[in-house]
N, C-alpha and C positions, 0 to 999 in steps of 0.2 A: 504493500500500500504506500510506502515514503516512497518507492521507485517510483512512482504510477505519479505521485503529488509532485515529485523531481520535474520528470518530464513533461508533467502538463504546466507547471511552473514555466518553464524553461521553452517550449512553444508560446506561451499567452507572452512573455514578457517580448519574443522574437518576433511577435506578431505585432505588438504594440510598438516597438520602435521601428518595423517597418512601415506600421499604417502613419506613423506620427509625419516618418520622410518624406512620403508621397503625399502627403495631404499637403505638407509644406511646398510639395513643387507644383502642386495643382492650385493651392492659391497663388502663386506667384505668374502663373501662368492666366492664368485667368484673369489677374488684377490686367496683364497688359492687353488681354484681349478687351476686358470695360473699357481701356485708356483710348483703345482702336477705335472702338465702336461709336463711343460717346465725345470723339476727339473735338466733333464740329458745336458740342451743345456745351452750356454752361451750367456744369457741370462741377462740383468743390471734390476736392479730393476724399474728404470721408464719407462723401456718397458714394465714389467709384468705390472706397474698400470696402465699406457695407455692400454695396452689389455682388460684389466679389468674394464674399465671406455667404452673403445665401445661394450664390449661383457654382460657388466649385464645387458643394458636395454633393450636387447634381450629377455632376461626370464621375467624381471619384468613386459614389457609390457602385456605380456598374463594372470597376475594376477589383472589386474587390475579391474574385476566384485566383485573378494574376498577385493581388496582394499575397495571398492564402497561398499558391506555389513556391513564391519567394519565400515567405516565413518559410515554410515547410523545407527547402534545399539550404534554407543559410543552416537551419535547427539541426537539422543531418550532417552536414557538413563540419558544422560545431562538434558532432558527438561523438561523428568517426575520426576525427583529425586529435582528440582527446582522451581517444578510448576507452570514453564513458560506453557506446553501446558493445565495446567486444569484453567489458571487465559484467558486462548486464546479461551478455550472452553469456559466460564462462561460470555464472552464477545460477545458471540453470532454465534464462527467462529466453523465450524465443524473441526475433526478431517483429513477429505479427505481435504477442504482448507488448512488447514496447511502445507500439503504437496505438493503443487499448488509448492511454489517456490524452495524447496530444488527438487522436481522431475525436473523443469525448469534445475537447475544448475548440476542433474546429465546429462540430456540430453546433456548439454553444455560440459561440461565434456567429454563425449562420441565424440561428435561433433570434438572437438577438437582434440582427442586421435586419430583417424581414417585419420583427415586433415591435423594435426603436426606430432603429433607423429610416426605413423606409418611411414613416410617418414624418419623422424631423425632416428628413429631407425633402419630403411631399408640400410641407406647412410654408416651407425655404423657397422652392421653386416657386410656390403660390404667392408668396411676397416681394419675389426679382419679378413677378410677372406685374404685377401690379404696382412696382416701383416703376420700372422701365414703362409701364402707358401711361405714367401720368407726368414721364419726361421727353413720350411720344405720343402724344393725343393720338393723332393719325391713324393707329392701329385700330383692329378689330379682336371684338371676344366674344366668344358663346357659351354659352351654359345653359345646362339641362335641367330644370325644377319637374316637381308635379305637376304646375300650369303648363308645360310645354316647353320649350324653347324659344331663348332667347339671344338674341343678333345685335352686335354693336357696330357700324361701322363710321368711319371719320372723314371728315372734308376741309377743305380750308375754312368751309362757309357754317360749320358746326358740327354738334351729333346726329347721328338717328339712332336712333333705338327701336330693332324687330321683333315682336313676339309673334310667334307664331303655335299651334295645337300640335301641326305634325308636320313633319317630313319625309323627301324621299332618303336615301341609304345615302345619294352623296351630296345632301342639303343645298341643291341646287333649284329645287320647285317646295315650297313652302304653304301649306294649305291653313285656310283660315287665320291671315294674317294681319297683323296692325304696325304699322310705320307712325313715331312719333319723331319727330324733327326738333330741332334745339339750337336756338341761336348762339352765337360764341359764349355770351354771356349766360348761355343754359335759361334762357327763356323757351320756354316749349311754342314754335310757331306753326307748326301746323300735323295734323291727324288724319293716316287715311286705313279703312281697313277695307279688304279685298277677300275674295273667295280665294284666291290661291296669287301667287307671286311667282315666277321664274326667273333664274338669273342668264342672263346671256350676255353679251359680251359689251362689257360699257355701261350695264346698269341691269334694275330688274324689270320685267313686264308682267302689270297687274292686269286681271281680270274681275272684271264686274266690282268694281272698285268705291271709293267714297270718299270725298275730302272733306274736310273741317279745317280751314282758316283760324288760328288759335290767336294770334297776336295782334292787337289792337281792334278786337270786333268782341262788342258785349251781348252778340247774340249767333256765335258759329253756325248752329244748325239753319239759321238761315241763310245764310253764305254758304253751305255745302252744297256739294255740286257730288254728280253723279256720272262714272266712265264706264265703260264698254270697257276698255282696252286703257291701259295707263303707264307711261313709262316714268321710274326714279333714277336716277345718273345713280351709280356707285362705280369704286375701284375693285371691288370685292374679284374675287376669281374661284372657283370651285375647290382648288387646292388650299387657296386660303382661307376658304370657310373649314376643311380639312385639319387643316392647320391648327383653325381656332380652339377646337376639342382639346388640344394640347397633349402632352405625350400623355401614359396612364402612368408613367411614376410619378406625377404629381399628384394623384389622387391617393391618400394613405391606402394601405390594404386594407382595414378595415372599414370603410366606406367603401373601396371597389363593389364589392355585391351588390349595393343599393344602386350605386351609381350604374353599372349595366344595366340594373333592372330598369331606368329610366332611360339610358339610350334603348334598350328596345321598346319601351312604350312609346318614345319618340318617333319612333321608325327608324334609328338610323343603325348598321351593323355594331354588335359589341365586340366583333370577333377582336379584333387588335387587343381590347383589354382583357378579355376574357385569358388569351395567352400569358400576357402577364401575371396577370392573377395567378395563375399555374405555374410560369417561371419564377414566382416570386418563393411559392410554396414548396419549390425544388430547391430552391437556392444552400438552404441546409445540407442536403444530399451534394449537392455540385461542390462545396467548397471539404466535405468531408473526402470526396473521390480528386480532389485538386490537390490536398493535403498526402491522400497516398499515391497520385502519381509522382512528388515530387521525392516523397522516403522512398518509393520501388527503383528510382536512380541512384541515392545516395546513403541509403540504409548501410551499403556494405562500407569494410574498413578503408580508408586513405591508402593504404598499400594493395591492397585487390586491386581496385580498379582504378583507372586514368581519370583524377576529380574533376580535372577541366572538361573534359569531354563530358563526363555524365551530368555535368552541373547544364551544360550546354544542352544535352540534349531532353532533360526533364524539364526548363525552361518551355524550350521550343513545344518541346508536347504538349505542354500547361495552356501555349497560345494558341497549338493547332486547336485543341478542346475546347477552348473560350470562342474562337471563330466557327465552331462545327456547332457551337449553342447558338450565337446569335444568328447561324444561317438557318439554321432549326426553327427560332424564331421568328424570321422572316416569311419562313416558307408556311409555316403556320397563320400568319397575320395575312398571307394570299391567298388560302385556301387551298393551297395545295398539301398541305401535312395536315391531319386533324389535330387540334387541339393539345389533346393529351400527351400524343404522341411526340411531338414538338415539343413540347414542355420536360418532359420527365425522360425522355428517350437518351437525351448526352449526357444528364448528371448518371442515370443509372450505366450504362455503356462505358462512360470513365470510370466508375466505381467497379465496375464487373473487371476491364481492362487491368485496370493496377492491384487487385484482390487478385487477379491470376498470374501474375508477373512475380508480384509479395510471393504468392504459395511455389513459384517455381523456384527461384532465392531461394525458398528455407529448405524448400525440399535438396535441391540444391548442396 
């Protein structure tokens, strides 16, 4: 039991000063991408590092299985070059024991990353979003409630604000919809609601439509007028109302299930989150099976094997497996891999991979 507390000691601390390094190179890295972005606005400097502080651990979260290899090759590397693990073999403990407690503490790791972190970093992203539109009006945002959906888009000349009951899958035709307009100074100046809206190129086309005149007339409905056919200028684009939904790691995991359940009452596909949700829930699995690919390279003593080369090539596997996930992903969020399948197929696959490599080693 002190071996087992040794070792998971001695993983959690290795993990912790490499997450500490890389979080430090990804704020620094990101402060100059704010500096880029935001070069032409006025802008103070503890703005850009506040942006910069809720917007890096946006990236860094999703490296975090590459974090979990490196801990895992320095930790081995440490144990064989010291010959803590050949004085742990010689004492009667196998190879696969050893790994009993540091696999424990990536699990936990993982555990945690999915239960904490993903939230913090969801509440982070929702507040770079909302910092950065209110130091670019211009932009557009959508969000999903019980009443339907709703549409922001910007102009030199003001707001508008969409709400609409329902939509098609890629929120380009809008049913049962209402336009409110907004002068610069957020005067509400006019109200139109329509049987449906389509967007095309340069604006949208309303049908059977209704306007209300809001500003400066103390009686609209007499001034409202009645369309057939009605066009409103936007910049919007189909990919940018796409866009607006924003990634689904911004949504904590624990609201995801509510939240699909209202993009599909909305009409629009859940599929993309619905993946996540599932790679979020693997995530545990994937850093446990990251953890033993990096020991099935460097388990063995400093004198067996060539340490440059193995440190090199359990590395390299760590990344091929990080990219065979996120193409996993991809091909999931197209419909071409189902669901599950995508999600849970490379954490278990890496994990089955380096559990048969381990068992050849000992057998070995």
């Amino acid at each position: 039991m002190t071996l087992h507390r040794y070792f998971a000691w001695r993983f959690l601390t290795t993990f912790g000063a490499v997450f500490a390094i890389f979080l430090g190179l990804a704020l620094l890295f990101d402060f100059m991408d704010q500096v880029r972005r935001f070069a032409g606005d006025e802008v103070s400097l503890g703005a850009l590092l506040g942006l910069t502080v809720l917007n890096a651990p946006v990236g860094f979260y999703r490296i975090l299985p590459l974090l979990m290899i490196i801990a895992s090759v320095t930790l081995f590397i440490s144990l064989a070059r010291s010959s803590e693990l050949v004085v742990a073999r010689a004492s009667g403990r196998s190879a696969l024991r050893a790994l009993v407690a540091p696999g424990i503490v990536a699990l936990a790791i993982g555990a945690v990353a999915v239960a904490v972190f993903n939230p913090l970093v969801a509440q982070m992203s929702q507040e770079y979003e909302a910092r950065t539109d209110r130091i670019d009006e211009d932009g557009s945002t959508l969000s999903i409630s019980d009443e339907g959906l709703w549409l922001r888009q910007g102009s030199s000349d003001g707001q508008t604000v969409i709400r609409a009951l329902s939509s098609t899958l890629d929120g380009t035709t809008l049913r049962q919809v209402t336009f409110i307009s907004f002068a610069q100074d957020g005067t509400p100046v006019r109200r139109i609601e329509a049987a449906n809206a389509t967007l095309t190129r340069g604006g949208w086309d309303l049908r059977d439509a209704k306007s209300w005149p809001l500003d400066r007339n103390p009686n609209p409905e007499a001034a409202a007028r009645a369309y057939d056919t009605l066009r409103i200028p936007s910049s919007l684009t189909p990919e940018g109302i796409r866009d607006s939904f924003g990634s689904p790691s911004a949504i904590p995991i624990w609201e995801l299930p509510a939240f699909i359940d209202q993009l599909e009452r909305a009409g629009f596909s859940a599929r993309r989150h619905l993946v996540w949700f599932h790679m979020e829930l693997a995530l545990p699995v994937f850093m446990v099976a990251m953890m033993l690919v990096g020991a099935s390279f460097t388990v063995r003593h400093a004198r067996v094997s060539r340490t440059g080369a193995a440190v090199l090539v359990a590395i390299l596997a760590g990344f091929a497996l990080y990219f065979v996930r996120n193409f996993a992903q991809i091909l999931g969020e197209n419909g071409q891999m189902p669901i599950l399948l995508a999600a849970w197929a490379p954490p278990l696959a890496a994990l089955g991979l380096a559990l048969g490599r381990l068992f050849r080693l000992e057998d070995g």
